[in-house]
C-alpha positions in Angstrom: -88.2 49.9 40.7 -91.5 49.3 42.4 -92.0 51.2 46.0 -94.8 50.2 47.6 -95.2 53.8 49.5 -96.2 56.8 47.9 -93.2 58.5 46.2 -93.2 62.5 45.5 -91.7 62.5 42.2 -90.4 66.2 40.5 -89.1 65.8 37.0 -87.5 68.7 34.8 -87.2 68.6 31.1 -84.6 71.0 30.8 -81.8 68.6 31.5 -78.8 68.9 28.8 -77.6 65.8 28.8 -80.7 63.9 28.6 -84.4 65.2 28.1 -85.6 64.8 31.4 -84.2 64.6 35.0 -86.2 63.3 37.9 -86.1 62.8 41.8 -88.0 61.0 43.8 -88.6 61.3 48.2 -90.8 58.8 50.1 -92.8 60.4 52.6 -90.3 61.0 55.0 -88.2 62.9 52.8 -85.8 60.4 52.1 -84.4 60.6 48.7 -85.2 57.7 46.5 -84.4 58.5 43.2 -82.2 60.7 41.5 -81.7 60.2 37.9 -81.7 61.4 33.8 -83.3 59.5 31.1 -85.3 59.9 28.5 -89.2 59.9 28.3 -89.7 56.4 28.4 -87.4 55.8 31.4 -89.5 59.0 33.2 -92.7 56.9 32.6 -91.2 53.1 33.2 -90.3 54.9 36.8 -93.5 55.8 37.3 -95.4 53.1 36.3 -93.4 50.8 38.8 -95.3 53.4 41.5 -97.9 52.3 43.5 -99.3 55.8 44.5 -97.5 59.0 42.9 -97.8 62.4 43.6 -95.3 64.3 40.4 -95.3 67.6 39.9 -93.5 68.7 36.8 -91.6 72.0 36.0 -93.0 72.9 32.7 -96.1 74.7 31.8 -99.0 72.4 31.3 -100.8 74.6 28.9 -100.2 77.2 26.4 -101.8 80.7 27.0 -105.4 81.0 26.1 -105.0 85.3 25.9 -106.6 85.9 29.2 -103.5 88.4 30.1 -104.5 89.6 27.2 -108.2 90.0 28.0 -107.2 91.7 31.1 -105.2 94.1 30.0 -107.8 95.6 27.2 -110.1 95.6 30.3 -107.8 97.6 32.4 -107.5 100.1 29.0 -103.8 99.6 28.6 -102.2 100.9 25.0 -101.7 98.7 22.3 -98.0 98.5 22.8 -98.3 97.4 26.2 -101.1 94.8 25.0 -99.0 94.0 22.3 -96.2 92.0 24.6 -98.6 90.1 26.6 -97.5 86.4 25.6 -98.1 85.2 28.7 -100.3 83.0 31.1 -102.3 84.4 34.1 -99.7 82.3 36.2 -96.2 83.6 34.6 -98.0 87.4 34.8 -98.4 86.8 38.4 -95.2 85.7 39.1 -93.9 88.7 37.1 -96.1 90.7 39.3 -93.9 89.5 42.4 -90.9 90.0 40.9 -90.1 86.9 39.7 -88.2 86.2 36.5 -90.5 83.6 34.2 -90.5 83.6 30.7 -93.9 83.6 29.2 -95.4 80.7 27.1 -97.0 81.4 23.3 -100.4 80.4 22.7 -98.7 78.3 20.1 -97.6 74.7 20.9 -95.3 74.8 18.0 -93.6 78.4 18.8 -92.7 77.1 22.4 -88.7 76.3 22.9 -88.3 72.3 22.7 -88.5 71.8 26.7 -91.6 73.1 27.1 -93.1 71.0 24.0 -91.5 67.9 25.6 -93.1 68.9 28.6 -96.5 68.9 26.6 -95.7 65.7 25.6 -95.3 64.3 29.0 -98.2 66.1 30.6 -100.6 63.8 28.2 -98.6 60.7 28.8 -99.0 61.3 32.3 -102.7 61.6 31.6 -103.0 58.8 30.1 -101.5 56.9 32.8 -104.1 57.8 35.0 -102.5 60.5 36.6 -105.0 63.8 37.3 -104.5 67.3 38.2 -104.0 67.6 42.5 -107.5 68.7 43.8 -107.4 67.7 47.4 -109.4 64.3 47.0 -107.7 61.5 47.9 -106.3 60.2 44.4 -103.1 57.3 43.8 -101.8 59.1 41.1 -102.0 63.0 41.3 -100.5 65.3 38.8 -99.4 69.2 39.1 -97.2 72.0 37.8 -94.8 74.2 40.0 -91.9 76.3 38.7 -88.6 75.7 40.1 -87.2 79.2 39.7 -89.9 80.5 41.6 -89.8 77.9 44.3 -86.5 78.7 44.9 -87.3 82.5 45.2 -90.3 82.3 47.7 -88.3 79.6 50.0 -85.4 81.9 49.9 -87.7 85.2 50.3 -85.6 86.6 47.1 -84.4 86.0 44.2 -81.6 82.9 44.2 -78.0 83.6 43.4 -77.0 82.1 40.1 -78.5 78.6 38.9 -75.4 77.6 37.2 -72.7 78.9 39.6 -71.3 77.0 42.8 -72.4 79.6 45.2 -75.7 79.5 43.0 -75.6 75.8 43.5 -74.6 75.4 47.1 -77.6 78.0 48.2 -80.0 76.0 46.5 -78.9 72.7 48.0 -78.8 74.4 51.6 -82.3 75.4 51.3 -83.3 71.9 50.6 -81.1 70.5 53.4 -82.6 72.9 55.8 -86.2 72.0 54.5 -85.5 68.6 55.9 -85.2 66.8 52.7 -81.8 64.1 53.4 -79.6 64.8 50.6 -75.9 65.6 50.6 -75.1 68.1 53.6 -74.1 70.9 51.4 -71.7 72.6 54.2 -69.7 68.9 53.9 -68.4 70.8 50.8 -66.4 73.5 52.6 -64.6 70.9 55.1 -63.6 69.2 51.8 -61.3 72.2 50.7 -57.6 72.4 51.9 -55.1 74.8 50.4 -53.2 72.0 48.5 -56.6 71.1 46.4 -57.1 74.4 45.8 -54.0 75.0 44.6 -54.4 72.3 42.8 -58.1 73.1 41.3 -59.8 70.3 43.0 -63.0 71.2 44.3 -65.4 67.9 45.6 -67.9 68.8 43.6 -69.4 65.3 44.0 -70.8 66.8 47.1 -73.4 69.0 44.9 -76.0 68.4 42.6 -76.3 69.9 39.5 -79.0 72.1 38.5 -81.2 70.5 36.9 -81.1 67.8 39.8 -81.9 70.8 42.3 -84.6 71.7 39.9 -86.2 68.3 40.1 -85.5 68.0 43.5 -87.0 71.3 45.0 -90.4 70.2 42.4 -90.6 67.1 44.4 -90.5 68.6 47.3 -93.6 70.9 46.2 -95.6 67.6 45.5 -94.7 66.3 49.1 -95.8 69.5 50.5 -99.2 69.7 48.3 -100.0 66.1 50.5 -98.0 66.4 53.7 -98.7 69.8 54.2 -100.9 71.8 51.9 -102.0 74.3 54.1 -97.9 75.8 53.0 -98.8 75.8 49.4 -100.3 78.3 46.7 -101.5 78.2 43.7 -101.5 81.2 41.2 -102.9 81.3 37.9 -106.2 80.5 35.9 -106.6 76.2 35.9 -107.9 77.1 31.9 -103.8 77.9 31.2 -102.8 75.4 34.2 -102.1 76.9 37.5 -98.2 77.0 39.2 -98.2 75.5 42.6 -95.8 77.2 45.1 -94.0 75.7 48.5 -95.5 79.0 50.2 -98.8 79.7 51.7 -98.2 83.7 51.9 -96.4 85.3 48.9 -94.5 88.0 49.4 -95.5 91.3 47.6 -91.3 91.5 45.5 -89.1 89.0 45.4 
């Protein structure tokens, strides 16, 4: 589908059912696409865009040992040395408080969605796409974490990704952001005694969370145009740096 405004695309390759899911929001925050596919339906998407700002929840790079580096130079032990499989960015995060998992310095040794993520990093490059840098560009590329977006939007860390309440705060954030997507509160005027005696819960009202993954990246990538005086960006760009929905971190999450 071809849009001939710019579209703020987030895609997450953690998706169960398929490889990748991916939302789209024009630059009024109206949702344009919300879907699952596989890599070649990711890039047919955006190759029917006419200007394209993605950002992808995946690291873009493996770790080149500069935690590493800077732990010998702040004359740590061995053992604590030892453990420090991780990039400047995903130390940084860990630094606020935020939960990240680190990424090898091998391609081969990361879990399958970050290798597919690898994978679609160079497609996108090959597209044309190139990393966000504040120059006017039609196709603009960055990386953002959706855990941690979720934890500086919120102030703290998120309830649950996987659980309703988990779900249903996630959602609310977005709604609140001003991004039009299902009113998440519709969901409590839904629920009667008889359905919940019955175990019927209108779960069609939420997104799952990979959806609210995708959704919360592509609001990062609106932000990084729209607004990017609300953004950060943490890391070294030699490992790839995460771009954030907040100017001002907090010191714990």
């Amino acid at each position: 589908m071809l849009f001939t405004d710019s579209a703020f695309i987030g895609i997450d390759p953690t998706s169960g059912r398929k490889s990748f899911t991916y939302a789209a929001l024009d630059r009024d925050l109206n949702l344009l696409a919300l879907a699952d596919g596989e890599m070649e339906d990711v890039t047919a998407f955006l190759a029917g865009q006419q200007s394209a700002t993605v950002a992808v929840n995946a690291p873009s790079g493996v770790n080149r040992g500069l935690v590493r580096t800077r732990l010998k130079k702040e004359m740590l032990t061995p053992h604590q040395v030892r453990g420090a499989e991780l990039r400047m960015a995903e130390y940084e995060l860990r630094a606020h408080g935020i939960a990240v998992s680190g990424t090898s310095a091998s391609a081969a040794l990361c879990p399958a969605w970050v290798q597919a993520g690898f994978e679609l990093y160079r497609k996108l490059e090959k597209m044309g796409f190139e990393k966000i840098s504040g120059k006017e560009l039609n196709y603009q590329l960055l990386e953002t974490h959706s855990h941690a977006c979720y934890c500086v939007l919120a102030g703290s860390a998120p309830l649950s990704k996987p659980s309703l309440e988990g779900r249903l705060q996630r959602q609310l954030i977005l709604y609140e952001r001003g991004i039009r997507i299902k009113d998440p509160m519709d969901f409590f005027e839904e629920i009667t005694r008889y359905k919940l005696s019955k175990g019927i819960w209108p779960m069609e009202l939420l997104y799952s969370p990979e959806q609210l993954d995708a959704l919360v990246a592509a609001y990062t990538a609106w932000l990084s145009v729209h607004k990017a005086e609300n953004i950060s960006m943490i890391g070294d760009a030699k490992e790839g740096q995460i771009t954030l929905p907040e100017k001002e971190l907090k010191e714990k999450y």
